[in-house]
Structures are given as structure tokens and as C-alpha cells.
LUMMAR-785921 format. One record per residue (C-alpha): x, y, z; residue in one letter. Coordinates in Angstrom, 3 decimals, padded with zeros to 6 digits. Each point is the difference from the previous one (the first is absolute). Example, Ala and Ser with C-alpha at 12.3 -4.5 7.8 and 13.67 -1.06 7.14 Angstrom:
<nodes>
((012.300, -004.500, 007.800), "a")
((001.370, 003.440, -000.660), "s")
</nodes>
This chain:
<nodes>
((000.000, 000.000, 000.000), "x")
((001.324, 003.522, -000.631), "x")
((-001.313, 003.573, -000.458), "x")
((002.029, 003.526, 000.583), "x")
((-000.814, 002.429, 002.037), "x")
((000.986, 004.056, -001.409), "x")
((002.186, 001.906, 002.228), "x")
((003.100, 002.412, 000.044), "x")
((003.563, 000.866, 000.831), "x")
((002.418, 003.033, 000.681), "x")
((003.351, 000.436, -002.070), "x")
((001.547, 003.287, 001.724), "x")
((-003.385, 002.235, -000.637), "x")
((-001.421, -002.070, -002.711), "x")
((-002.680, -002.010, 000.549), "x")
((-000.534, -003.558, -002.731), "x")
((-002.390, -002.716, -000.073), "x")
((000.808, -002.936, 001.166), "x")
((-002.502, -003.011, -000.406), "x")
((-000.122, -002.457, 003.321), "x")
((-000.677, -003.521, -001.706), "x")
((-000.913, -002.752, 002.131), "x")
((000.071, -003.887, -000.607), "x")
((-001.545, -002.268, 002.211), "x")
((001.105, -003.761, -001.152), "x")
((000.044, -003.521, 001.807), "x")
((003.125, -001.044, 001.673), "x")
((002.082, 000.331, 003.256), "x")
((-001.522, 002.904, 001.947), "x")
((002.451, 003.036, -000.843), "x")
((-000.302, 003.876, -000.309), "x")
((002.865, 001.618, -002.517), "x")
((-000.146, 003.194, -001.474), "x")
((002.331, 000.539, -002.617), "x")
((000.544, 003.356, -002.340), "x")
((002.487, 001.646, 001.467), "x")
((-001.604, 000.741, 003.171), "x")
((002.054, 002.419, 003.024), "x")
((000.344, -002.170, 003.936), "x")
((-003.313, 002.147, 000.782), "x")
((-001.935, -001.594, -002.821), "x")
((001.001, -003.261, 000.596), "x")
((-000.945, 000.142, 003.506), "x")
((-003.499, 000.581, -000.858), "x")
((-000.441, -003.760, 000.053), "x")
((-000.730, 000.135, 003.608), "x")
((-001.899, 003.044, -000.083), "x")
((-002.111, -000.956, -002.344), "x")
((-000.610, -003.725, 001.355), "x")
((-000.884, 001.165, 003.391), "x")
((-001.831, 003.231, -001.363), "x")
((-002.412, -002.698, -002.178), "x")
((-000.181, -002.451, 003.462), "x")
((-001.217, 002.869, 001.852), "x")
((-002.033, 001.410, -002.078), "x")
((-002.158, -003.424, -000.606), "x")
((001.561, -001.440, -002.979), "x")
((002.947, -002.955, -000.083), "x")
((002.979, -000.194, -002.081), "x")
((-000.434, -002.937, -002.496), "x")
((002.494, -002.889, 001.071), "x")
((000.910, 000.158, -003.804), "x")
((002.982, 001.395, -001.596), "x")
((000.243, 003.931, -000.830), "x")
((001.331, 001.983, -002.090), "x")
((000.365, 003.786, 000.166), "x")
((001.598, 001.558, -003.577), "x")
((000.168, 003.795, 000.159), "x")
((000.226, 000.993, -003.230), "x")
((002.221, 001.582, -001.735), "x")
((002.597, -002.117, 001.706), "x")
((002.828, 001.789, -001.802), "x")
((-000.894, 002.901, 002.732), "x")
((001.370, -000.160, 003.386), "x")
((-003.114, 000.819, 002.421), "x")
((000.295, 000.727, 003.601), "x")
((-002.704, 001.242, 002.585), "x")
((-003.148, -001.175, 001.370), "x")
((-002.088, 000.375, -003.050), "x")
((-000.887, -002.917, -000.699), "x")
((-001.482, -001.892, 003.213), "x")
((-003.698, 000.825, -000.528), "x")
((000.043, -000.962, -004.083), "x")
((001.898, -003.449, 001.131), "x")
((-002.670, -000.357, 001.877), "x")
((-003.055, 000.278, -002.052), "x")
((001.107, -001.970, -002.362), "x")
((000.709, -002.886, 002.277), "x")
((-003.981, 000.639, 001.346), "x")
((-001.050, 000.177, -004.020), "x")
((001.211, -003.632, -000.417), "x")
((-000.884, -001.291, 002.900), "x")
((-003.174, 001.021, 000.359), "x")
((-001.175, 000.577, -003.500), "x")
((-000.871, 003.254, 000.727), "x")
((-000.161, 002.271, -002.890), "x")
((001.387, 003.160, 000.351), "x")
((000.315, 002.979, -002.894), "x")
((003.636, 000.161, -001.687), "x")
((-000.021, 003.539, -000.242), "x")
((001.379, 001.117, 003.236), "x")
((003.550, 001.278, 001.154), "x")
((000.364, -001.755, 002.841), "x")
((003.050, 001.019, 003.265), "x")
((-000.421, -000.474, 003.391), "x")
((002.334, -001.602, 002.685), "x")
((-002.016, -002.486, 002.267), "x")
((000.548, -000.706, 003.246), "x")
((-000.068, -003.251, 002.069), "x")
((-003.564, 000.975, 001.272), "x")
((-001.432, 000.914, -003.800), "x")
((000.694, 003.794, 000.841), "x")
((001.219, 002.043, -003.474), "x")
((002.969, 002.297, 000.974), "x")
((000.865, 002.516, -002.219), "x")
((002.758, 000.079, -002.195), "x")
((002.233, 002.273, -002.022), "x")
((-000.088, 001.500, -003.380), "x")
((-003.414, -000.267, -000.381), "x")
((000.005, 003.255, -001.753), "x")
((002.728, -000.331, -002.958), "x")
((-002.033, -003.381, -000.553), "x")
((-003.357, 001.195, -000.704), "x")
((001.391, 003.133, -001.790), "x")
((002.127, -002.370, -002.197), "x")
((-003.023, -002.392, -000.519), "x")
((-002.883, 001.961, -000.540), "x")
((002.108, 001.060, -003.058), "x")
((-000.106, -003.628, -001.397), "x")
((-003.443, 000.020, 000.605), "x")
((-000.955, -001.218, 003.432), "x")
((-002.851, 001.904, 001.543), "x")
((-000.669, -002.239, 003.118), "x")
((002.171, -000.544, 002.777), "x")
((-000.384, -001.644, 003.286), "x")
((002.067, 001.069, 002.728), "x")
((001.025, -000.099, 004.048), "x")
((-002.440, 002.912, 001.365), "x")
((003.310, 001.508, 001.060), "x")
((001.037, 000.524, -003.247), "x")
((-003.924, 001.014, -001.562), "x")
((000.589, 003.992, 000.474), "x")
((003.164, -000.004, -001.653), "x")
((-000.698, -002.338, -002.915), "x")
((-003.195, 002.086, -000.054), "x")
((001.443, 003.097, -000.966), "x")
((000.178, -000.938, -003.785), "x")
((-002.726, 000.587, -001.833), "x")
((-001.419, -001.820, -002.133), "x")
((000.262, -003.138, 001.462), "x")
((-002.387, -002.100, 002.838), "x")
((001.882, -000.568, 003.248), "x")
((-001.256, -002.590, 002.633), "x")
((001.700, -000.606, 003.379), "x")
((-000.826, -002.720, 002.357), "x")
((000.882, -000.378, 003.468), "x")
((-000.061, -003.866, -000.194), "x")
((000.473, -003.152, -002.138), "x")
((-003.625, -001.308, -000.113), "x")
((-001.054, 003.177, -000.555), "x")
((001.755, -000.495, -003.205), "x")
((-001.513, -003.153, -001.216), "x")
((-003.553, 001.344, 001.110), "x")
((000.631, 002.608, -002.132), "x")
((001.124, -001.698, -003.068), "x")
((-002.478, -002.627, 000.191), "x")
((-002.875, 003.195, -000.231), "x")
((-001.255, -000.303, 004.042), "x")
((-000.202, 002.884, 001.182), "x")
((000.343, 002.871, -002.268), "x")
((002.641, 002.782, 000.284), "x")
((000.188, 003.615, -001.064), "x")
((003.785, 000.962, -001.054), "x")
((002.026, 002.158, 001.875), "x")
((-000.524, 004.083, -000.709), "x")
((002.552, 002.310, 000.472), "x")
((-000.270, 003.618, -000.517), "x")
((003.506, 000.527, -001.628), "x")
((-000.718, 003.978, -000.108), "x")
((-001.500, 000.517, 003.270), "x")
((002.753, -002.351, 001.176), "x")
((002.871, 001.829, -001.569), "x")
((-001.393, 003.475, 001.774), "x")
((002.966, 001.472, 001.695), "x")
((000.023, 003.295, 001.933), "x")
((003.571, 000.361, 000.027), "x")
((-000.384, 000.221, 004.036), "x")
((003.741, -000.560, 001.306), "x")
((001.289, 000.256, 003.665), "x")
((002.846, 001.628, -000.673), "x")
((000.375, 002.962, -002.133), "x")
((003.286, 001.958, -001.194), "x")
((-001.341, 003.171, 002.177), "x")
((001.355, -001.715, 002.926), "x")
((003.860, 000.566, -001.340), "x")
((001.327, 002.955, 001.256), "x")
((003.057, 001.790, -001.870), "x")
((001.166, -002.190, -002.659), "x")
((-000.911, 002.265, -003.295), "x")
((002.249, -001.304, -002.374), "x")
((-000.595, -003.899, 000.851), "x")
((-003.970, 000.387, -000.159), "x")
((000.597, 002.228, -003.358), "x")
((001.628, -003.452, -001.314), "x")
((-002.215, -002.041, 001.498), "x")
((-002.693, 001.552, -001.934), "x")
((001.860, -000.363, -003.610), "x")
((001.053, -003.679, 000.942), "x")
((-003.681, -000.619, 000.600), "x")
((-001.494, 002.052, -003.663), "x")
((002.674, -001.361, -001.899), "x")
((000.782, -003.507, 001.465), "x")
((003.776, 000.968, 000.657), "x")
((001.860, -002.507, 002.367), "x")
((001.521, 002.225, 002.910), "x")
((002.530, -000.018, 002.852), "x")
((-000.307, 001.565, 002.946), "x")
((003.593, 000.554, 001.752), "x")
((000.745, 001.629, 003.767), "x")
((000.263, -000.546, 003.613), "x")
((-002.067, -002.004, 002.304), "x")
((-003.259, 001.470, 000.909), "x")
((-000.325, 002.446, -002.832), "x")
((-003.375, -001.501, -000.841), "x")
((001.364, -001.903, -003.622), "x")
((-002.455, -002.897, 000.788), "x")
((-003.340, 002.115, 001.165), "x")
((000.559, 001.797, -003.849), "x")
((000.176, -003.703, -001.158), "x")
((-003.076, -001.019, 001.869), "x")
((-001.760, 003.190, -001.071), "x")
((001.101, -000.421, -003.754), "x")
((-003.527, -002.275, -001.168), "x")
((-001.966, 002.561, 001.714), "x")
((000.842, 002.452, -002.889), "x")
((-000.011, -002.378, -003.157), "x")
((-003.408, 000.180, -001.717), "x")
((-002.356, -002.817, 000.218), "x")
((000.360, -003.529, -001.515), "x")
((-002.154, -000.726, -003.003), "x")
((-001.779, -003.035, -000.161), "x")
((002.165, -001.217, -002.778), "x")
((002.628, 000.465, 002.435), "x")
((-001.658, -001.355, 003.408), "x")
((-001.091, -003.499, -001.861), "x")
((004.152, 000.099, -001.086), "x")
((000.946, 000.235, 003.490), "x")
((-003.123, -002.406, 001.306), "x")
((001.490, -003.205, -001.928), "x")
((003.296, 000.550, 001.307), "x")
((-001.628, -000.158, 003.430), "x")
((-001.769, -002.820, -000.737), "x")
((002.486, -002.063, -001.168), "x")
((002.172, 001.114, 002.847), "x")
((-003.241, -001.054, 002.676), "x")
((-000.239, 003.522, 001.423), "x")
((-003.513, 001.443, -000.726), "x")
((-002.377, 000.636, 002.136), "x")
((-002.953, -002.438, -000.074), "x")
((-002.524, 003.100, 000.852), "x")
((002.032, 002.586, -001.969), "x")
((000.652, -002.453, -003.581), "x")
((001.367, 003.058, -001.679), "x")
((003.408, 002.272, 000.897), "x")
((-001.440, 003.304, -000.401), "x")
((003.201, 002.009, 000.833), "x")
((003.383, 000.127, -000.788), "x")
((002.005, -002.883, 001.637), "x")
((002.870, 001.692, 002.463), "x")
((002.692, -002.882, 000.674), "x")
((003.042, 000.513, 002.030), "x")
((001.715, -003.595, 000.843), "x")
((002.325, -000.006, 002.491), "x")
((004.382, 000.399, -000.909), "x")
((000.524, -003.690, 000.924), "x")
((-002.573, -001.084, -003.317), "x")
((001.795, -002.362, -002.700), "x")
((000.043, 000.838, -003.099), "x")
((-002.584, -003.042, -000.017), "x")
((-002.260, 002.223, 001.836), "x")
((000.532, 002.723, -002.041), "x")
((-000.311, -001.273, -003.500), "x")
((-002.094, -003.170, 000.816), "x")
((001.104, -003.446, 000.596), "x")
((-000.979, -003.444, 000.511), "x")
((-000.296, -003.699, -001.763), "x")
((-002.645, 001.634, -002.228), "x")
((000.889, 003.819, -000.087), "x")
((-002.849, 002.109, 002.327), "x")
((-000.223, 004.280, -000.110), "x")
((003.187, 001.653, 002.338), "x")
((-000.279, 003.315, 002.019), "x")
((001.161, 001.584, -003.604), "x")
((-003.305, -001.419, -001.690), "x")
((-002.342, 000.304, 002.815), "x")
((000.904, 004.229, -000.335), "x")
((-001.658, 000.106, -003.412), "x")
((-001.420, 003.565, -000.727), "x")
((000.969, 000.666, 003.545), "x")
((003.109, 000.813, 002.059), "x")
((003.143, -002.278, 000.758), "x")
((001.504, 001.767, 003.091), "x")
((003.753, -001.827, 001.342), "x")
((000.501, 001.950, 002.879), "x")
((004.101, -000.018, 000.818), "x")
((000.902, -000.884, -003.451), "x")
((003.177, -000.645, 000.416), "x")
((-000.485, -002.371, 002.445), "x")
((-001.546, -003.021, -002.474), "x")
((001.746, -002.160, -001.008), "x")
((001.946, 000.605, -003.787), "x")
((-001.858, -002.504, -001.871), "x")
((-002.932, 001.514, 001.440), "x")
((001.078, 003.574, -001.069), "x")
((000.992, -001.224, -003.653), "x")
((-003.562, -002.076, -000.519), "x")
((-001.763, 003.743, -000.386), "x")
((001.887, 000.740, -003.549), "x")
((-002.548, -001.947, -001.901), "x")
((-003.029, 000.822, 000.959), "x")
((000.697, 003.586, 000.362), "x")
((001.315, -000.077, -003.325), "x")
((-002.465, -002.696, -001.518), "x")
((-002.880, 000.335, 002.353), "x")
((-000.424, -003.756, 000.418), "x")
((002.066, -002.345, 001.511), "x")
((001.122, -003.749, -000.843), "x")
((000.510, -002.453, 002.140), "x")
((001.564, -003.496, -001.119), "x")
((-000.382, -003.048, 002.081), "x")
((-000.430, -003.668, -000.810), "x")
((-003.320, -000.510, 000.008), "x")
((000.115, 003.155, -002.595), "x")
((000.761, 003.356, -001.117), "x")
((-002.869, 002.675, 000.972), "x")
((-000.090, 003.159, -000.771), "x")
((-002.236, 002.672, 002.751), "x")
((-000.940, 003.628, -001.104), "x")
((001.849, 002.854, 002.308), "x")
((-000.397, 003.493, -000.878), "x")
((000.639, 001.350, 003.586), "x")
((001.014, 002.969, 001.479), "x")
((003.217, -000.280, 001.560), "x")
((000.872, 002.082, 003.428), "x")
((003.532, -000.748, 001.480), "x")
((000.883, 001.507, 003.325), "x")
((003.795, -000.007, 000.775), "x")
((001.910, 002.040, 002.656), "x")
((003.222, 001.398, -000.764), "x")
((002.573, -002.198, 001.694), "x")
((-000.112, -002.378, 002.356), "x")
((-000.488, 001.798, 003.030), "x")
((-002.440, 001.863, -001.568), "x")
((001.345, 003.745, 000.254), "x")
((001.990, 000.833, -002.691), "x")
((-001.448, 003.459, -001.056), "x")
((-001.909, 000.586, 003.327), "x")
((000.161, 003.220, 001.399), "x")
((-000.888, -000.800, 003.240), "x")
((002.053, -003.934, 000.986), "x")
((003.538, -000.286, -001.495), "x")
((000.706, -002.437, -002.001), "x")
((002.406, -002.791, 001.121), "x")
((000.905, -001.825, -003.242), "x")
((003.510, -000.299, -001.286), "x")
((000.049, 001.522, -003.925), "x")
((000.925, -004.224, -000.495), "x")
((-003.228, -000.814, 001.458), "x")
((-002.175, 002.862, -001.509), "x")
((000.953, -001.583, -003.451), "x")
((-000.337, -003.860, 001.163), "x")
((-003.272, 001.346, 001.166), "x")
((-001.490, 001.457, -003.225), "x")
((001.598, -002.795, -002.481), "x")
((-002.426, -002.330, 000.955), "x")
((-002.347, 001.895, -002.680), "x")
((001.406, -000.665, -003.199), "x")
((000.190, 002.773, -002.841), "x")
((-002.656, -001.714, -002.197), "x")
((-002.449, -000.160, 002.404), "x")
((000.544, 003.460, 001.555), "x")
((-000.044, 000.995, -004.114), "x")
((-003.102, -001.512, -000.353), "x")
((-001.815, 002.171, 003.533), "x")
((-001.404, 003.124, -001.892), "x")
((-000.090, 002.199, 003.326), "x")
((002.673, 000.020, 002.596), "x")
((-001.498, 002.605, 002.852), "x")
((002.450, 000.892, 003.631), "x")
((-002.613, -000.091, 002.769), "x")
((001.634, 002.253, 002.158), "x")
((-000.856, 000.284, 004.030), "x")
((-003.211, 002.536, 000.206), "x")
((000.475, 003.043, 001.014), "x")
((-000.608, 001.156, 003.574), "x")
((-002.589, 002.649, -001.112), "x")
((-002.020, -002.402, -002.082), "x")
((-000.287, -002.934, 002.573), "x")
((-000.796, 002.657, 003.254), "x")
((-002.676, 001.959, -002.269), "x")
((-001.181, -003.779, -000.738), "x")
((-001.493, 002.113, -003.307), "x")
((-001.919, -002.231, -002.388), "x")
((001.120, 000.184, -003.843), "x")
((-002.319, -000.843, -003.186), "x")
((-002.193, -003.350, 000.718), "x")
((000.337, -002.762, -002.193), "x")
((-003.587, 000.405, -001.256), "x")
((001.669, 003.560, -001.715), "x")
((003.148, -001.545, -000.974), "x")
((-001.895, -002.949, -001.814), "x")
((-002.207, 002.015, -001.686), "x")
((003.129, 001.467, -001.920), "x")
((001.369, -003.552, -000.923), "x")
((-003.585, -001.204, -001.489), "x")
((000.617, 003.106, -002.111), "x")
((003.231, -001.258, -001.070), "x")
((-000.888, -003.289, -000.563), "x")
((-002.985, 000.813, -001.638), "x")
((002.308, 002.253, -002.733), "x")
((002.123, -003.590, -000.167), "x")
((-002.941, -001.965, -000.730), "x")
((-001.076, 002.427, -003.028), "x")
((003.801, -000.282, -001.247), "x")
((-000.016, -003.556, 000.335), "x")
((-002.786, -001.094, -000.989), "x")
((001.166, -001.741, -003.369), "x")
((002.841, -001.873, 001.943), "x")
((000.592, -002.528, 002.406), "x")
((001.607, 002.956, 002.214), "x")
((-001.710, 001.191, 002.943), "x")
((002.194, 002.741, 001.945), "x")
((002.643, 001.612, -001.181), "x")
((002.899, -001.722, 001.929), "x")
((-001.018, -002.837, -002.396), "x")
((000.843, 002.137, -003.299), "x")
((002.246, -001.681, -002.472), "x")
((002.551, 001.843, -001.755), "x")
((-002.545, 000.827, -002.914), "x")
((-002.385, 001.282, 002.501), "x")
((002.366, 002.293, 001.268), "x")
((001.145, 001.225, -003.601), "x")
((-003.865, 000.772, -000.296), "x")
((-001.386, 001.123, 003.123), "x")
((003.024, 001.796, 001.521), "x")
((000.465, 003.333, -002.327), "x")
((002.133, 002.335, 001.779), "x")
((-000.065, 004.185, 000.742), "x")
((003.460, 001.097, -001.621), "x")
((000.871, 000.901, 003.517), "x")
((-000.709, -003.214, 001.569), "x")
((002.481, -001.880, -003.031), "x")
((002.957, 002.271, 001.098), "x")
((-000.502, -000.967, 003.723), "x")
((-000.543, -003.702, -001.116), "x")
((003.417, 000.461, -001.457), "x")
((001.866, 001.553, 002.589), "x")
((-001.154, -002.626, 002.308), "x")
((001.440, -003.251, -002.575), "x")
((002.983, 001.418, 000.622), "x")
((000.341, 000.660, 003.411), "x")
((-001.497, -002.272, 001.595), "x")
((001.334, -003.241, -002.523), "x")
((-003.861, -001.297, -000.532), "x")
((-000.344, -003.445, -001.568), "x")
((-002.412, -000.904, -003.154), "x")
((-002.091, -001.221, 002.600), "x")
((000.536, 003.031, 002.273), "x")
((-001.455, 002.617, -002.607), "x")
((-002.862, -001.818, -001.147), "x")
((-001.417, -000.527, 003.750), "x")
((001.305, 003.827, 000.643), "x")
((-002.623, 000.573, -003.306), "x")
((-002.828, -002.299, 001.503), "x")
((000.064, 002.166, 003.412), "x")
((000.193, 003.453, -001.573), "x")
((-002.936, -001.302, -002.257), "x")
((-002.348, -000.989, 002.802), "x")
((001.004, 003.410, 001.892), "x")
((-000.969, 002.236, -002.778), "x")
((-003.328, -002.206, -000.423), "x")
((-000.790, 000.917, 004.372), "x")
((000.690, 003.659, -001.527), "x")
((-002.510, -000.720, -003.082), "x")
((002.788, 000.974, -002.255), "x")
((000.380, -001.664, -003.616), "x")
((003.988, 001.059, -000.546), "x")
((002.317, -001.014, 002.616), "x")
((001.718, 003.348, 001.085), "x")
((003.249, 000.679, 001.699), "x")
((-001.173, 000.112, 003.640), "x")
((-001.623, -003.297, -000.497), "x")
((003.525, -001.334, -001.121), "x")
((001.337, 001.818, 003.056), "x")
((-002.507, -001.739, 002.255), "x")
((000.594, -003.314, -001.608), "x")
((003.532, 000.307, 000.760), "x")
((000.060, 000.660, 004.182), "x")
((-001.867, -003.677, -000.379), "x")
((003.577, -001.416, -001.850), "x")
((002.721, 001.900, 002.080), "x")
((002.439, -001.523, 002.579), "x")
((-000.364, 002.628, 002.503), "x")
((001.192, -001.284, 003.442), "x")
((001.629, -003.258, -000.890), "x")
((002.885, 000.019, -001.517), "x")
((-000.962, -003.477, -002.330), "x")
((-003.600, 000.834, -000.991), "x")
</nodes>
């Protein structure tokens, strides 16, 4: 006896279809699943025997085979515990159930259906080959319902299931209002009022977040480098839903949305800790899952203490800020993850921490100063558009405890700017104008007469590589668009430039 049962799989953030056939023959009394299954899957053999015992049905004393289909695929996960299942209750009981049904679920021993992840990238991917109906843990039914176009059912349990498919009782699909949902009032507990002093950093703060430009924030201890950090998605505009469902798959696959909350309705803020791998970073494991780099897609990658991770670590960033995805290669395959993030490195000066304070002298040898800042390699500092000295604030402005610009004004300046991007780019794959290519900037960067004798000037002193004057292009671009202006003038060069200097430190 043998029928198949329709379900799915994740490769990175991909779902495909992968068809559960199950044979039922006489013989010795055996349970094998073969098709490349992960330890996980073939562990379901227990699960799903005692799931079936305690749920009123008995595994046949037959031999079975599970074939997940297409074997050439490595599949890992949980997926595949509830459509194992109905198919052994199809030929065992005769029961006839429809064939047109995506079918995940992980059971447990008591018949209970956990959820499971990358639901999401599964029906997304599916529903394009055609599949409308999908059956689901009701852990998963919010986020799978989120697509339209498709009928969602959850189910809390395994007869539930087979009462279902066998037409006793009836039940209505799952309904999600994806607009309503995505309603966002932009409400934040922390705003960028609550900085005192610090002009110049929340000035670059504010083109880092219009334009998309990766940024470092050097200077003592306690000069507030990680509350500008923290404040930084407060001030970038609002995700798209294009861009939230992007960001919802990777935290799907990754097992990190919210059952209640299926969609991520704001800009992801990560900031792992300096002892993270490069693993951790980029993504690891036997089949490749989403890294700390992946998981800040659209949003902000903050590495507090730069300097401090590890050089592998350091060195992993040049791709995807460069390629905006990242690859990672393993045995059991080679993925590749989206990662257009904002990155926000926070480094102080020297080891102690002082170098450049006015108020603590610094205790470094000139040895250890330079030991200190090598860590950062050239190309990656080359490839950090804005390079801002957080200096201690002044007296004045932390006794008068004065509040500056919120981040509700500040932001309403960068959806300007990004709103001028999205006009420019809309006939390109670009989105911000830290992404330009070299074309791009031949096009969109036309220059005051003024502003091309400064540009030259500063070649020359200040030895800028290829890679140097395009980014010092991409900044002065998304200045002039917070100004509104269509030529780049020479004070927007001049602006562009404090963000590129080596003021304090004798290496950067």
C-alpha cells in the first residue's frame, strides 16, 4: 500500500515541495525513512508512533517506508512528523483524505502539534507553484496567514487533523488582517532628544540613517556612542511591507517570531556580544541557518567595542557590506542569506580608553596606541562611510540637561531623503545611495564647479582610495538630498569630508 502526503522544506529562505510518500508492505515490523533526512527527522519515528498510540490509532506491525522526496535534497527540521503521520492513518485505516494539502507539523508523544520553523518561506514559495491550502501547527497559522491568497488552517492536535480531512466537523480558515496588522505608530521608548551635546555625531547619525551609510563611532568611555546606536532605528523611516515580509522569513527560518505578533513590523536592531564567531556572525551549522549579519536585514548591526572581536569576525563584514548578502558554505550545502544592514561600530581610542580625552589622561605607550587600532584592517575601515569622534559632553550641555531635536523631527528629514532616493531609483535594483555603483554616481552625482576643486584638493591631501572617493560621493549625495538640493555643492563636499578625516588618532 502507498500514497504521498504534500508538504514542504526550507533551503536558507527558500521554501520547496517535498512529497512525504509512504509504503506500508508485509514483512518484519520496521520503520525507515530514507531521502536524505537530518537526526531530527529521523527521530520522528518515535514521535510519531507514540503520537498515533495516544491519539487512538496503532502503528501497523508491517514494514514502513518513509521517502521524502526529492531525495537529492538534504532536509532537516521537524516538518515532517504530522504528514508521516497521516499517511500511515490513510493506509491503515482506509481513510480517504484530499491530496491537496501542504501538510508540517511536529507531533508530540501525546498527539500535540508543535510548531515549527520556516513556515513562512514555505507557503510563500508554494503558493507560487500553485498550492492554495495548507494545514499547519496553530502556532504557526498567523504567520503562514499573512500571505494572501492562500487558505491557512492550524490545529492544535493530531485528531483534529484527521477529523478534519475526513469532512467532520467543518472549519473556517484562518483570517489575518495583514494591513491592520502591519499598523505601526512608530511609538519608541527611547528617542534621540534624550542625548545631550553630541551635534556632530547625531548630524551623522541622521545621514547614516537617509542614506544607509555604515558608520563608526570613535571616543572615550561614557561619551554616549552606544545610546546614538540604540537611538539610530528610531530615525530611519518605516519598513514597507515588501520589506517587513523580507525580514519575517529570515525570522522564521531562524525560529524567532512571535506566535501573537507573526509579522516584524520594525527594523531589526542586533548587537551580539565581542566574544561571537564568525559562525555567529555570518551563519553556521550542518545545514547553514541566518547569523547576527542576516538577522539585521533592513535594520541595524551594532558591534559595540569593535576592536575587541575576534579578526575573522571583523573580516566576515567585507561581503555583505559590499555585496549585501552573505554566503555561507558548509557540507550539507552552500546558502546564500540576504543582508543589507546598517552597520554601527563603536570603538574607543586605545586601550585604556582615553586617548584624546580632555578630562582622564591617557596611559598607552605610542606601541600600544598602534597595536590597539591595527586590529581594524584598512579595507574594512575603507569600506565605513562615516568615521565620527564622540567627544566627552560638555559641562554646560549635561548641567542644563537641554533637550535637542526629537527623533520624530530628525526622521521626518530622512523619509524626505529617502523618498528623493526612491524616485532616483526607481528603475534599478538600488535603494539608497550608499548602494550606488560607479555608473550611478557618474549620473546622479553632478558637481557645483566649486565643490570639484575642493573634491580635488582633498585626493591629494588626504591620499583617498578608488573606494575612498566613491563612498566620499555617496555621503555628499545623501547630504545635499537632507538639504533638497539637486547639485552637490562645495559645503556638502566639506561636510562629507569631517566624516573621512583622522582627527585624534594618529592611524585613522
Amino acid at each position: 500500500m502507498f500514497c504521498r502526503v504534500k508538504s514542504g522544506g526550507v533551503l536558507g529562505i527558500e521554501g520547496f515541495e517535498v512529497d512525504v510518500e509512504v509504503d506500508i508492505s508485509n514483512g518484519l515490523a520496521q520503520f525507515s525513512i530514507v531521502g536524505l533526512p537530518d537526526k531530527a527527522i529521523n527521530e520522528a519515528k518515535d514521535r510519531v508512533r507514540s503520537a498515533l498510540k495516544n491519539s487512538g490509532f496503532q502503528l501497523p506491525l508491517k514494514r514502513i517506508t518513509i521517502n521524502l522526496s526529492p531525495s537529492h535534497v538534504k532536509k532537516q527540521g521537524t516538518f515532517y512528523d504530522l504528514p508521516i503521520a497521516l499517511g500511515i492513518v490513510k493506509l491503515s485505516t482506509g481513510l480517504d483524505f484530499p491530496e491537496d494539502f501542504i501538510v508540517m507539523g511536529e507531533l508530540s508523544l501525546d498527539g500535540k502539534i508543535n510548531p515549527v520553523k520556516g513556515v513562512l518561506p514555505v507557503v510563500i514559495s508554494l503558493k507560487k507553484l500553485g498550492y492554495r491550502r495548507f494545514i499547519v501547527p496553530s502556532g504557526n497559522a498567523k504567520e503562514a496567514g499573512i500571505v494572501e491568497g492562500v487558505e491557512i488552517y492550524g490545529f492544535e492536535k493530531l485528531e483534529e487533523v484527521i477529523d478534519f480531512l475526513t469532512g467532520n466537523p467543518r472549519k473556517e480558515p484562518v483570517k489575518i488582517d495583514v494591513k491592520k496588522l502591519f499598523e505601526d505608530s512608530q511609538d519608541f521608548y527611547m528617542d534621540f532628544s534624550e542625548v545631550y551635546g553630541q551635534h556632530q555625531a547625531k548630524r551623522a547619525m541622521e545621514i547614516a540613517a537617509a542614506g544607509f551609510h555604515p558608520v563608526m563611532l570613535i571616543g572615550p568611555p561614557g561619551t554616549g556612542k552606544s545610546m546614538l546606536a540604540k537611538r539610530l532605528i528610531t530615525i530611519m523611516p518605516p519598513l514597507t511591507f515588501e520589506e517587513a515580509i523580507e525580514i519575517t522569513r529570515i525570522y522564521s527560518v531562524a525560529g524567532l517570531l512571535n506566535e501573537d505578533l507573526p509579522i516584524i513590523k520594525r527594523r531589526p536592531f542586533r548587537s551580539p556580544l565581542t566574544n561571537a564567531s564568525e559562525s555567529a556572525l555570518v551563519g553556521g551549522g550542518t545545514i547553514p541557518q541566518p547569523g547576527e549579519i542576516s538577522l539585521a536585514h533592513r535594520g541595524v548591526l551594532f558591534l559595540d567595542e569593535f576592536p575587541e572581536f575576534s579578526r575573522k569576525a571583523i573580516e566576515s563584514l567585507r561581503q555583505p557590506l559590499e555585496d549585501g548578502r552573505v554566503t555561507v558554505s558548509r557540507v550539507g550545502g552552500r546558502i546564500t542569506f540576504p543582508s543589507e544592514f546598517l552597520l554601527v561600530v563603536a570603538m574607543n581610542p586605545c586601550a585604556c580608553g582615553n586617548y584624546g580625552n580632555p578630562y582622564k589622561p591617557c596611559v598607552c605607550t605610542p606601541m600600544q596606541l598602534k597595536a590597539y587600532q591595527s586590529r581594524i584592517s584598512g579595507p574594512i575601515m575603507d569600506r565605513i562611510d562615516l568615521r565620527v569622534w564622540v567627544n566627552p559632553v560638555e559641562r554646560e550641555d549635561l548641567l542644563s540637561m537641554k533637550s535637542g531635536e526629537t527623533s520624530s523631527q530628525i526622521r521626518e528629514r530622512v523619509i524626505r531623503a529617502v523618498e528623493v532616493q526612491r524616485e532616483r531609483f526607481k528603475n534599478s535594483k538600488t535603494k539608497y545611495n550608499s548602494h550606488m555603483t560607479n555608473e550611478e554616481i557618474k549620473k546622479y552625482c553632478p558637481l557645483t564647479q566649486e565643490a570639484q576643486s575642493l573634491l580635488k584638493n582633498a585626493i591629494d591631501r588626504m591620499n583617498l582610495t578608488g573606494r575612498g572617493y566613491m563612498k566620499l560621493l555617496k555621503v555628499a549625495r545623501t547630504i545635499a538630498d537632507l538639504e533638497g538640493e539637486k547639485k552637490i555643492a562645495s559645503h556638502h563636499i566639506a561636510e562629507a569630508l569631517q566624516y573621512r578625516t583622522k582627527e585624534k588618532t594618529p592611524t585613522m
